[in-house]
ZAPA-316863 format. One line per field, with one value per residue: residue number from 1; x, y, z of N, C-alpha, C in turn. Coordinates in nm, 4 decimals. Each point is the difference from the previous one (the first is absolute). Layout:
BEGIN
nr [NUM,...] .
n_px [X,...] .
n_py [Y,...] .
n_pz [Z,...] .
ca_px [X,...] .
ca_py [Y,...] .
ca_pz [Z,...] .
c_px [X,...] .
c_py [Y,...] .
c_pz [Z,...] .
This chain:
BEGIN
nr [1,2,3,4,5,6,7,8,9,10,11,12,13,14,15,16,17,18,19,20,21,22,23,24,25,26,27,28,29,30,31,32,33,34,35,36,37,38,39,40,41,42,43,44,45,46,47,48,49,50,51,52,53,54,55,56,57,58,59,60,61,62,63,64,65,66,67,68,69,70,71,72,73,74,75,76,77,78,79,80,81,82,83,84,85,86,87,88,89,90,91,92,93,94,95,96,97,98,99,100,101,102,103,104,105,106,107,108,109,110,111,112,113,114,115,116,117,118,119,120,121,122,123,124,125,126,127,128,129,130,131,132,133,134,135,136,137,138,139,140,141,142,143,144,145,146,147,148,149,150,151,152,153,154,155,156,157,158,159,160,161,162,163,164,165,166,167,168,169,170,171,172,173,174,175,176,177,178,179,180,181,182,183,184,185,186,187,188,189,190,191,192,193,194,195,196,197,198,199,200,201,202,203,204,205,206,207,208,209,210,211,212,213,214,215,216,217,218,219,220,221,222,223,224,225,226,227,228,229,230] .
n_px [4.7691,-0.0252,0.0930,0.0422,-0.0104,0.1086,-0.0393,-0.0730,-0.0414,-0.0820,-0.1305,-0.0341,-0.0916,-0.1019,-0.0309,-0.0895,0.0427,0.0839,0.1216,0.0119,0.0752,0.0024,-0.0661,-0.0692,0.0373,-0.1116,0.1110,-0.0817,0.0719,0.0510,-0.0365,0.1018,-0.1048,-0.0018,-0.0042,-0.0687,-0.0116,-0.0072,-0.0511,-0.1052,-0.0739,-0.0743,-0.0637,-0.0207,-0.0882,-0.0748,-0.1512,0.1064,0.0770,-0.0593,-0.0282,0.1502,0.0589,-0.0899,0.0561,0.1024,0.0238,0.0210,0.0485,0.0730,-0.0511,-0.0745,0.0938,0.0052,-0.0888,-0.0205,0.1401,-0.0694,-0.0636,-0.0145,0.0091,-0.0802,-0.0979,-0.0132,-0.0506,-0.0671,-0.0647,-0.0462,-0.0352,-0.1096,-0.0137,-0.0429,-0.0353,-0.0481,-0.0111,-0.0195,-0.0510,0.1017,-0.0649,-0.0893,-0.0450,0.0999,-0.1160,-0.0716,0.1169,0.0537,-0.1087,-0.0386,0.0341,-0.0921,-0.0230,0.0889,-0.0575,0.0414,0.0638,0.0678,-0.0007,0.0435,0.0927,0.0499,0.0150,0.0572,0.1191,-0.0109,0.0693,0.1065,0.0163,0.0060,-0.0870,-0.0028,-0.1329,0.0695,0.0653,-0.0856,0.0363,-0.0158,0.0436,0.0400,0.1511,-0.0331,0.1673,-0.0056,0.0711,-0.1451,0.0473,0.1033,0.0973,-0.0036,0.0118,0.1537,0.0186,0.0290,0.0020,-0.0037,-0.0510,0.1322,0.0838,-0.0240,-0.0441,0.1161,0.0777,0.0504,0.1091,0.0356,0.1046,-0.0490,0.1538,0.0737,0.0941,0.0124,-0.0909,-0.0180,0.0755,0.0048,-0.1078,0.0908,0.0588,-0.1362,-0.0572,0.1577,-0.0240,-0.0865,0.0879,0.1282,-0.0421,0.0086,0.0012,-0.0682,0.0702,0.0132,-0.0149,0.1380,0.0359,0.0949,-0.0845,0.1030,0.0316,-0.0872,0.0019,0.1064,0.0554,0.0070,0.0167,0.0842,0.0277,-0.0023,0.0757,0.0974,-0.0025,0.0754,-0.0633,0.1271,-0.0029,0.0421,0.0160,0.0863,0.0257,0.1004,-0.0159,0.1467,0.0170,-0.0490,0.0161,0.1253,0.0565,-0.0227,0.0646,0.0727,-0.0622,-0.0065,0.1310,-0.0075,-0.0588,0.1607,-0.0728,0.0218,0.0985,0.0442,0.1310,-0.0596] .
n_py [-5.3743,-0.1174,-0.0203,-0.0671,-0.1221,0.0329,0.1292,0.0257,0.1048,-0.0415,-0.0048,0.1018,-0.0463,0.0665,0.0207,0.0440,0.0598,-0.1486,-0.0353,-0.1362,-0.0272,-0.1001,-0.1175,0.0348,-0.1259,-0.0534,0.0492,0.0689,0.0042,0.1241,-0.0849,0.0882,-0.0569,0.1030,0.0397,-0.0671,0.1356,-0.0819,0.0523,-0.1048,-0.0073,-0.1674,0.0520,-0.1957,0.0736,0.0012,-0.0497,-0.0205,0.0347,-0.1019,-0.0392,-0.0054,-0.0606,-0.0567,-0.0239,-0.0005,-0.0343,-0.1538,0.0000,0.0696,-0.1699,-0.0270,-0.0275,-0.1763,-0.0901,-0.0002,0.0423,-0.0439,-0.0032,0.0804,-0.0177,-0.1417,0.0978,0.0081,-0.1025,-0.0279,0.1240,-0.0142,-0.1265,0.0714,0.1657,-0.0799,-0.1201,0.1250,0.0293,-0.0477,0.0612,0.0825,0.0007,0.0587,0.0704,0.0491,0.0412,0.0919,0.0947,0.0187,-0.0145,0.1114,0.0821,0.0777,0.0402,0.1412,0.0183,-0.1283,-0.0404,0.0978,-0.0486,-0.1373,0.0790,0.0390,-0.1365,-0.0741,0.1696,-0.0204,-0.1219,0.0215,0.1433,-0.1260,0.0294,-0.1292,-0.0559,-0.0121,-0.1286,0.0386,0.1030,-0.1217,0.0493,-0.0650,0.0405,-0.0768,-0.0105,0.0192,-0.0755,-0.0393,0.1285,-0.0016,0.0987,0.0563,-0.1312,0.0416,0.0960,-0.1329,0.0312,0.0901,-0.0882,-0.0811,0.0803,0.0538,-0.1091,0.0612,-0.0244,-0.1094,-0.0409,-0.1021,0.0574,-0.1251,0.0413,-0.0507,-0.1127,-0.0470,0.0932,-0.0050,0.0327,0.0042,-0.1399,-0.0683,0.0385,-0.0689,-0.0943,-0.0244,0.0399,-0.0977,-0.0779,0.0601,-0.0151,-0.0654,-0.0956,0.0171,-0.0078,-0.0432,0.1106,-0.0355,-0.1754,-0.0159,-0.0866,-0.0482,-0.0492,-0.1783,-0.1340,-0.0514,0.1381,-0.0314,-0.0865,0.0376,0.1112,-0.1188,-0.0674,0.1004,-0.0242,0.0262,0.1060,-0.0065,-0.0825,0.1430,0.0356,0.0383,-0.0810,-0.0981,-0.0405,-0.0892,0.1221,0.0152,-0.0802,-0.0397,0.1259,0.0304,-0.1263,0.0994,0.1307,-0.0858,-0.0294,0.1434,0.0065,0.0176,0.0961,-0.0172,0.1107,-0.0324,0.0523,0.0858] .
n_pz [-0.9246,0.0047,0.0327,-0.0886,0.0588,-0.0472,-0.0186,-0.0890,0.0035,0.0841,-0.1099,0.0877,0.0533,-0.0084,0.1212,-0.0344,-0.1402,0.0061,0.0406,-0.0112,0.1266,-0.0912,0.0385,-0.0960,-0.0564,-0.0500,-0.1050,-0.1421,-0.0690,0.0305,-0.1110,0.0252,-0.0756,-0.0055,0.1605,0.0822,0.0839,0.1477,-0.0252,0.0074,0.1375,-0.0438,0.1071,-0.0404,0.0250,0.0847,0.0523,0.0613,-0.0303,-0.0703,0.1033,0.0316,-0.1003,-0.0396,0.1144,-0.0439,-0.0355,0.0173,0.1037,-0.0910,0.0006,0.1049,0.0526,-0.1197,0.0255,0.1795,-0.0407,-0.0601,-0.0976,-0.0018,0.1308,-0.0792,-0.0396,0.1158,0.0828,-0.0744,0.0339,0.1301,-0.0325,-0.1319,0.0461,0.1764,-0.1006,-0.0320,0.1608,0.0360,-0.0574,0.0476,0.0439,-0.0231,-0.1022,0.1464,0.0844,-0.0902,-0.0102,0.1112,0.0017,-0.1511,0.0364,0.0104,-0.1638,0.0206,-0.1119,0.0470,0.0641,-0.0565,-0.1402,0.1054,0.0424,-0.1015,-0.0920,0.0833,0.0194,-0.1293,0.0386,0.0946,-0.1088,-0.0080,-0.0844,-0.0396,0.0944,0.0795,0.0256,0.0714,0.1346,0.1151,-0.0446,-0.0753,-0.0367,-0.0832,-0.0050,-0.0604,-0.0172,-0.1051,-0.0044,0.1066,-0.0454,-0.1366,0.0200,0.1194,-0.1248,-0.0993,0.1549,-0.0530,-0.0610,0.0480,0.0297,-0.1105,-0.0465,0.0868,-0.1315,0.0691,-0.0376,0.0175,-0.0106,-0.0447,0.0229,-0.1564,0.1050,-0.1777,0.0294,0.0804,-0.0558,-0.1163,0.0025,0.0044,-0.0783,-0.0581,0.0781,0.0561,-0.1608,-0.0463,0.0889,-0.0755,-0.1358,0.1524,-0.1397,0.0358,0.0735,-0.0914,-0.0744,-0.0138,-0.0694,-0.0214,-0.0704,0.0737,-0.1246,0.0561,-0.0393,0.1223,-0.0334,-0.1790,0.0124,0.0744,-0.1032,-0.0215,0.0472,0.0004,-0.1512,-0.1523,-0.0360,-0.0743,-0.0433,0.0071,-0.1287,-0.0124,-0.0872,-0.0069,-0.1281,-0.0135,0.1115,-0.0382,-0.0831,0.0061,-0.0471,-0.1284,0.0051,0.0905,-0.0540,-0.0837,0.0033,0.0569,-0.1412,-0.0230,-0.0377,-0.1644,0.0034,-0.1764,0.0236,-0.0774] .
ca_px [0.0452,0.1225,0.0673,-0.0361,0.1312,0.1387,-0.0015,-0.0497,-0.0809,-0.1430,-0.0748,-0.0992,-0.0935,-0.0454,-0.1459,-0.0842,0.0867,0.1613,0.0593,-0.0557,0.0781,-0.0412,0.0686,0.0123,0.1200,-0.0127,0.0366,0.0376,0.0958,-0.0566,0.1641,0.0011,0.0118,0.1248,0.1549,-0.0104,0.0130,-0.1112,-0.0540,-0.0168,-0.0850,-0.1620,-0.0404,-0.1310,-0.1007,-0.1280,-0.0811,0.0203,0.0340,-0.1036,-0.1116,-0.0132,0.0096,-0.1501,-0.0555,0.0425,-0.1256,-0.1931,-0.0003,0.0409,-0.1440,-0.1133,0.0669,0.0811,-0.1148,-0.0629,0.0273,-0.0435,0.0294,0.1094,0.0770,0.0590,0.0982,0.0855,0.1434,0.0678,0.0583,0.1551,0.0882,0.0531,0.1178,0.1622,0.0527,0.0468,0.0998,0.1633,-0.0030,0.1639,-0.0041,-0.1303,0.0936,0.1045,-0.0111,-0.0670,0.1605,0.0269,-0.0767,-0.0040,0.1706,-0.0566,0.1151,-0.0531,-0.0999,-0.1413,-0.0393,-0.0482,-0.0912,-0.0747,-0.0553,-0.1121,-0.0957,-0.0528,-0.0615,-0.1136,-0.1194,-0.0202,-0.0954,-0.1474,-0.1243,-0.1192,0.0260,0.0359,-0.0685,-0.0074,0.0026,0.1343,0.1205,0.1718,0.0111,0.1895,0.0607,0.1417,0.1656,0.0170,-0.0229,-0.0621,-0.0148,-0.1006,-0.1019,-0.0421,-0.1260,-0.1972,-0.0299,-0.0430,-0.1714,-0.0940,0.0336,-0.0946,-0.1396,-0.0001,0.0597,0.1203,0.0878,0.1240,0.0380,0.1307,0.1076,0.0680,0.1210,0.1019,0.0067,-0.0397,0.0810,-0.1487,-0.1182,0.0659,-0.0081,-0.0842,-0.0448,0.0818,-0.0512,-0.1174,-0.0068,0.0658,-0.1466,-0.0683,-0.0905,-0.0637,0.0650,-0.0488,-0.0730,0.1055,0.0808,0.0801,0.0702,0.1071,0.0344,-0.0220,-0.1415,-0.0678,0.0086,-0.1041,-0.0902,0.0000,-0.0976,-0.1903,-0.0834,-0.0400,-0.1673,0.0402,-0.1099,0.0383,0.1810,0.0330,0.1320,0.0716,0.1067,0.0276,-0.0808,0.0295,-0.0385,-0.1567,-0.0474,0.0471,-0.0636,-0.2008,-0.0103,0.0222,-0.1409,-0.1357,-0.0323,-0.0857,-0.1091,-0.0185,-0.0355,0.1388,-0.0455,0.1082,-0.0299,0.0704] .
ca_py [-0.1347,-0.0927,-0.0867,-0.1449,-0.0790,-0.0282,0.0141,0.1616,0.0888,-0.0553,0.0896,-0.0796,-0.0018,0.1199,-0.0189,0.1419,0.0635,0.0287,-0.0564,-0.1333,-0.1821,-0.1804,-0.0985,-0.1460,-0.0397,0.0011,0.0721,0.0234,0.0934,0.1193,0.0059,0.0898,-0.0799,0.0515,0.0069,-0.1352,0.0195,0.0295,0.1450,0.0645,-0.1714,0.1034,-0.1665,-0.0111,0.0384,-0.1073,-0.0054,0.0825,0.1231,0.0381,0.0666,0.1454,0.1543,0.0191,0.0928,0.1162,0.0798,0.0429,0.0625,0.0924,0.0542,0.1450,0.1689,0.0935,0.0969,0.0866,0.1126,0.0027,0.0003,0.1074,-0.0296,-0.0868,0.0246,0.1324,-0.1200,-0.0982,0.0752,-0.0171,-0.1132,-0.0234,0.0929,-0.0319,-0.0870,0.0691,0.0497,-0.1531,-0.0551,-0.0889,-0.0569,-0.0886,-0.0676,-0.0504,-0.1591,-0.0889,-0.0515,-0.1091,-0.1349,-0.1020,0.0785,0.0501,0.1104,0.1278,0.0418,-0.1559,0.0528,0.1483,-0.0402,-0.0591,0.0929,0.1372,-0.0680,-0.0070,0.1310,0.0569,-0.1147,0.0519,0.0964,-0.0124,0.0390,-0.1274,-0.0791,-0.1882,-0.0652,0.0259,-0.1580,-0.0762,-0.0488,-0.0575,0.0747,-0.0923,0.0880,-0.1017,0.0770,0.1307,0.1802,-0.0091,0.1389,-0.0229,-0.0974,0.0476,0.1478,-0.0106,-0.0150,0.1352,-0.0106,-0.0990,0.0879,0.0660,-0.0948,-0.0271,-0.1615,-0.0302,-0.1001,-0.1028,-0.0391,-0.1117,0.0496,-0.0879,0.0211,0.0184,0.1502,0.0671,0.1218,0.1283,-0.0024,0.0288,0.1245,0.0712,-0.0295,0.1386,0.1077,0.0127,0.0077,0.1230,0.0763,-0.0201,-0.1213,-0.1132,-0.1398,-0.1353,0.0341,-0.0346,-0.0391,-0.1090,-0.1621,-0.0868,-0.1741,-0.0319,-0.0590,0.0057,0.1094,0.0248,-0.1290,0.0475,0.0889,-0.0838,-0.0962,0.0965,0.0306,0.0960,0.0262,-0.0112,-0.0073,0.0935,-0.0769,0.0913,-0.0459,-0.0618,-0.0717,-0.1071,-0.0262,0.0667,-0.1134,-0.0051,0.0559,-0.0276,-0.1563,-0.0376,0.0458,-0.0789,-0.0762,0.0336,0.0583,0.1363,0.0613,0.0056,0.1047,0.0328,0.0868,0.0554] .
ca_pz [-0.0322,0.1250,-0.0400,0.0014,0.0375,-0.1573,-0.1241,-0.0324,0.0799,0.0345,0.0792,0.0607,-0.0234,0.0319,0.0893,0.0664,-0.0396,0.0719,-0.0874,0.1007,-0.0207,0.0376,0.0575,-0.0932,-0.0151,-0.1388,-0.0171,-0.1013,-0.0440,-0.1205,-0.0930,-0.1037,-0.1234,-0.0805,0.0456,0.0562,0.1043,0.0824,0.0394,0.1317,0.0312,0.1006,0.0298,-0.0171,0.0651,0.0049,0.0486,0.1062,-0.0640,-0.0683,0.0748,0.1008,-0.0955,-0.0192,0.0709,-0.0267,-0.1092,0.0727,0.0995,-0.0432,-0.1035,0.0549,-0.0112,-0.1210,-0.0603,0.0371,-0.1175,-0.0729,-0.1189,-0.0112,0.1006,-0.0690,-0.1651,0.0279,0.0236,-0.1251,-0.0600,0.0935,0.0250,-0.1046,-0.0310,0.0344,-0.0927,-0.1473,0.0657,0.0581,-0.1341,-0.0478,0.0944,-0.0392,-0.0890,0.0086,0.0648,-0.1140,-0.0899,0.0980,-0.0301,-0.1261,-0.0763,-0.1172,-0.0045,0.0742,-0.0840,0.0290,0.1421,0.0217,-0.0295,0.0899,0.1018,-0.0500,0.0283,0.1530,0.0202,-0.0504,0.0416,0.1427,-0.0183,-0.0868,0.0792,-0.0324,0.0758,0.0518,0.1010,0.1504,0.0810,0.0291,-0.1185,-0.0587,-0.1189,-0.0616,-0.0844,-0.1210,-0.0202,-0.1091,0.0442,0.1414,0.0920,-0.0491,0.0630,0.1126,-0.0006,-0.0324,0.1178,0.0159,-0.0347,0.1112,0.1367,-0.0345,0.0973,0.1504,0.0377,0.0773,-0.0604,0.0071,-0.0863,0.0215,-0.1085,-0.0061,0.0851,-0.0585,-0.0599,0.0842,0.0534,-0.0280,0.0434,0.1235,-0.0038,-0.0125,0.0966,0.0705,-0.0205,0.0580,0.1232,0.0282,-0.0144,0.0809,0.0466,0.1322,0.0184,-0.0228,-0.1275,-0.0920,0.1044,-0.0741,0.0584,-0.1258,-0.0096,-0.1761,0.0200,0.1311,0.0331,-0.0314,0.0628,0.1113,-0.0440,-0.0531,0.1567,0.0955,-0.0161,-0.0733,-0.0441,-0.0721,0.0086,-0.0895,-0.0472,-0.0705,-0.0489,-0.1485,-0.0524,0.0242,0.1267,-0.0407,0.0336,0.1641,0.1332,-0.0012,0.0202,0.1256,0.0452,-0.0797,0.1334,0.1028,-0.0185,-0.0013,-0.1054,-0.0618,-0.0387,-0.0119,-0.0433,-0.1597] .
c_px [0.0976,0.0949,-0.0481,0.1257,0.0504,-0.1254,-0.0047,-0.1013,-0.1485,-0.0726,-0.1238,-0.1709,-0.0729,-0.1381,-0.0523,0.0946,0.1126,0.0503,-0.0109,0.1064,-0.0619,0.1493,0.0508,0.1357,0.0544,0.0506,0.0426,0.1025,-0.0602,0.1226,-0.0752,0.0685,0.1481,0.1301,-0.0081,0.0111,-0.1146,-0.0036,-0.0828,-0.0785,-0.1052,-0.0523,-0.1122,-0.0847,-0.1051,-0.1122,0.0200,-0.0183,-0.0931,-0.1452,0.0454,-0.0130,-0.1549,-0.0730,0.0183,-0.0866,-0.1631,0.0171,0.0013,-0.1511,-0.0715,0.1094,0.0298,-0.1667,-0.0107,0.0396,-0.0706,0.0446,0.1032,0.0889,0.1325,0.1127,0.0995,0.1468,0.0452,0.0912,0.1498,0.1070,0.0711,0.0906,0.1235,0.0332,0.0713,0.1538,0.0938,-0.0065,0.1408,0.0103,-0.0632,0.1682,0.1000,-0.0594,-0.0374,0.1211,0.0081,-0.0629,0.0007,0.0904,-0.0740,0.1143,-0.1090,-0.0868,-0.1354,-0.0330,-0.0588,-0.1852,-0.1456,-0.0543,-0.0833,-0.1603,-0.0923,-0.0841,-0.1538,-0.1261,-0.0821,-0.1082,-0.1153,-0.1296,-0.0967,0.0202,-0.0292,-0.0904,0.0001,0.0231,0.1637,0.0918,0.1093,0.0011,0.1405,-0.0077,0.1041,0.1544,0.0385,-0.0353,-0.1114,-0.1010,-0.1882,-0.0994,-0.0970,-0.0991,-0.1087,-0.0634,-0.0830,-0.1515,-0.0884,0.0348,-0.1113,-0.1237,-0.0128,0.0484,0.1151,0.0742,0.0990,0.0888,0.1397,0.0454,-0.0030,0.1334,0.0703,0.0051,-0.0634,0.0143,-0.1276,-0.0563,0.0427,0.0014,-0.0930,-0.0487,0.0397,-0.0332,-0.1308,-0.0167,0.0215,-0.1363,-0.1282,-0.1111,-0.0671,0.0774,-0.0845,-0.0642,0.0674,0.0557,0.1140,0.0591,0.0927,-0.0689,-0.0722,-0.1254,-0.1154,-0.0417,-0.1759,-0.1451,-0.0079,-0.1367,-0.1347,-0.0059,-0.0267,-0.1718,0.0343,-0.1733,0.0260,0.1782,0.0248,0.1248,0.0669,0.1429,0.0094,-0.1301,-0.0058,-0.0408,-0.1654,-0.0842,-0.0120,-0.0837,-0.1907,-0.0209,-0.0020,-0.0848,-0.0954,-0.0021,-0.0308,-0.1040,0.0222,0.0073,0.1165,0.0009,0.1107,-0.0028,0.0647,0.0702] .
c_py [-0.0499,-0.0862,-0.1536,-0.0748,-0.0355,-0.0187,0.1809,0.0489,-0.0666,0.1260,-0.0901,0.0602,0.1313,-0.0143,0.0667,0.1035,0.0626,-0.1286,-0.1538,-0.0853,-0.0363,-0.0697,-0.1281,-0.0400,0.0527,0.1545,0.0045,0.0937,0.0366,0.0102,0.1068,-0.0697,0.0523,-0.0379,-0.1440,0.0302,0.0192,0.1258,0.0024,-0.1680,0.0846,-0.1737,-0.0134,-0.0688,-0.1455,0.0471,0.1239,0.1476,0.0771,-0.0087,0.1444,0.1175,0.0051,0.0142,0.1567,0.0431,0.0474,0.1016,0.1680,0.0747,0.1382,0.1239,0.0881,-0.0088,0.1275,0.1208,0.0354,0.0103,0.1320,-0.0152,-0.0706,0.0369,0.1248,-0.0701,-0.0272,0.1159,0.0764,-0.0828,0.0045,0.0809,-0.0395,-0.0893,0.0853,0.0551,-0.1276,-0.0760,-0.0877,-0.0830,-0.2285,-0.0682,-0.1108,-0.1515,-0.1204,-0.0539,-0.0961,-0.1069,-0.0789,-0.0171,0.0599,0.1297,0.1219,0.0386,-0.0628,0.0897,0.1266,0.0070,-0.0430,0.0812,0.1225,-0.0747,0.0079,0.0546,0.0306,-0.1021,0.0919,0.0488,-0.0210,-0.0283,-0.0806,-0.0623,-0.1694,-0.0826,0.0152,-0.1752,0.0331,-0.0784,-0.0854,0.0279,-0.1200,0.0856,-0.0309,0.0625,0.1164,0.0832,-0.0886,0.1310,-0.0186,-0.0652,0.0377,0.1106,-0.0340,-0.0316,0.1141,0.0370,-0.0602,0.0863,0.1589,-0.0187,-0.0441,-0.1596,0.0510,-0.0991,-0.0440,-0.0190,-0.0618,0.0003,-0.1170,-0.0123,0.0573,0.1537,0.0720,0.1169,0.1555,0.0029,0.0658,0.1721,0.1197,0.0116,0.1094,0.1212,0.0663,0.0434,0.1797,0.0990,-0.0192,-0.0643,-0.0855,-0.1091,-0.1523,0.0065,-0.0810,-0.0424,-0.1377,-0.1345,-0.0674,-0.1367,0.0104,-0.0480,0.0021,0.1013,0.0471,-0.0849,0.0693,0.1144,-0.0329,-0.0183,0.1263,0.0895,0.1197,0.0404,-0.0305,0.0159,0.0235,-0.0915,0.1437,-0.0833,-0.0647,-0.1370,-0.1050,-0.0422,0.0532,-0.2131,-0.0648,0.0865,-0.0013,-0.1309,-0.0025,0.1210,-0.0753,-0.1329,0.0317,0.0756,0.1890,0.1002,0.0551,0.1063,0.0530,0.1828,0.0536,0.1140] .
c_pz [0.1066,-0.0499,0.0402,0.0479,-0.0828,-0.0966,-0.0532,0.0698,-0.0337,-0.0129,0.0388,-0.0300,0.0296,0.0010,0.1087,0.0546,0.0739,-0.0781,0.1159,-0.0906,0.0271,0.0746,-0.1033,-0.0198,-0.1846,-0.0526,-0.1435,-0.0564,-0.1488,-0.0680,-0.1568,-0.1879,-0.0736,0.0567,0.0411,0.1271,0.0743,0.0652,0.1363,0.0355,0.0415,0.0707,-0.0668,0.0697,0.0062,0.0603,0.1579,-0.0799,-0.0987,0.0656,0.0904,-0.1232,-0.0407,0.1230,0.0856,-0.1479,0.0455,0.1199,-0.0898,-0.1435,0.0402,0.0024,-0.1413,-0.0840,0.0347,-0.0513,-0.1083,-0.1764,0.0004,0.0916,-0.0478,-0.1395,0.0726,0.0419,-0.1408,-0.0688,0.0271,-0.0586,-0.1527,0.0172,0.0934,-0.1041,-0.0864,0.0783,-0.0138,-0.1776,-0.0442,0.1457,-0.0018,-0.1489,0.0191,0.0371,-0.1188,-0.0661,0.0782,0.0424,-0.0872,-0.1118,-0.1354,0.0127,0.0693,-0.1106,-0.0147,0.1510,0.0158,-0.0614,0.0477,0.1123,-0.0541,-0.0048,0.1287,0.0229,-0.0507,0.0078,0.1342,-0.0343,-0.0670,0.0958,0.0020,0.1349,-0.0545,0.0533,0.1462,0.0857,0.0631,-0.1008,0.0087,-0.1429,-0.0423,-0.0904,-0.0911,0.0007,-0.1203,0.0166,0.1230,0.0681,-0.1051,0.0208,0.1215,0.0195,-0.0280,0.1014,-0.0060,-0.0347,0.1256,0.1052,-0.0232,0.0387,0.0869,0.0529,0.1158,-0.0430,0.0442,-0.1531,-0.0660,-0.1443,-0.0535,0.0494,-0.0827,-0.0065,0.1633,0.0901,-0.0328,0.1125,0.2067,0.0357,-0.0524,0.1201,0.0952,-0.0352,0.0348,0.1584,0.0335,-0.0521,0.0905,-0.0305,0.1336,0.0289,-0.0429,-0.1140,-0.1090,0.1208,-0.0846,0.0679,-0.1255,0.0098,-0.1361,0.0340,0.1309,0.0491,-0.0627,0.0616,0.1458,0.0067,-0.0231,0.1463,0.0731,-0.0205,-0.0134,-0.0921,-0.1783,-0.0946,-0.1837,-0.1046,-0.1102,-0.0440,-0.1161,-0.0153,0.1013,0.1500,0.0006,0.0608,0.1586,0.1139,-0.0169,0.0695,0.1488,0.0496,0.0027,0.1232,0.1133,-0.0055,0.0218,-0.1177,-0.0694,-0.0798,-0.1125,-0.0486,-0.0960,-0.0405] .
């Protein structure tokens, strides 16, 4: 993470698997609901950013098929047990984002974990994955059907909670994922819209009800395939 000009610690974006500033001006603050304190900024993102991170995906497709189905569950399997490792780890960020108490959080991550390990595949393809501010880290694993089937993904946090997804990603990277297999863009709308123009194969949704509409409305306007997941 970098520091931002007067304010809290920025993180930044993570693409073909290292961590990427942007240049943008635009800068959200991650205010933690309980204390009222900003915890951390992330920029938001547009059309620039959301074509390099999908292509970074595509570029990274043929290598993480080419592993194959076991190849594949052998990573996932990696990634669940480092999760079960940084477990108080993972927690803190979820406190600190949403100000859920340490028993919600701890919770969320055992969750995760055992999403990781599950064994049903997904939707295949060049991916975008939105993600909601509720049990973020959670949201972020149901990635794990579509990375099984040899998907590659972009996956855009909600600003308000983004910290998990940030750091799954890093994790992934340390269990020697392919660079670009998992890759994280911030923002909101443009960011997601950014993801259609770039000629995303289908744009994944894991979150709350209320943003479920919105984001199907602005696939539907580029004709890209809407995928929610359960």
């Amino acid at each position: 993470m970098e520091l931002a000009h007067d304010g809290p610690l920025a993180i930044p974006l993570w693409i073909n698997g290292r961590a990427c500033l942007t240049v943008g001006n635009q800068l959200f603050d991650v205010v933690n609901p309980v204390t009222g304190v900003a915890q951390h900024r992330v920029p938001l993102c547009g059309a620039e950013e959301s074509a390099q991170a999908l292509a970074a995906a595509r570029d990274a497709a043929a290598i993480w098929t080419g592993l194959g189905l076991s190849g594949r569950q052998d990573k996932l399997a990696q990634l669940a047990t480092a999760l079960e490792g940084y477990s108080g780890h993972f927690a803190k960020l979820l406190m600190a984002d949403r100000g859920v108490a340490q028993a919600d959080a701890e919770a969320e991550v055992v969750a995760a974990v055992q999403v990781l390990r599950a064994d049903k595949l997904g939707q295949s393809g060049v991916l975008g994955l939105v993600v909601g501010a509720e049990r973020p880290l959670l949201a972020a694993a149901k990635v794990a059907p579509a990375l099984l089937a040899g998907a590659t993904v972009v996956i855009k946090p909600s600003p308000k909670a983004p910290s998990a997804a940030f750091a799954l990603c890093e994790l992934a990277s340390r269990c020697e994922f392919p660079a670009g297999v998992l890759n994280v863009l911030h923002g909101d709308g443009p960011a997601i819209e950014g993801l259609c123009t770039a000629g995303a194969d289908a744009l994944l949704f894991a979150g709350e009800e209320v943003l479920r509409g919105p984001v199907a409305e602005l696939a539907a306007r580029h004709a890209t395939h809407f995928v929610v997941l359960n």
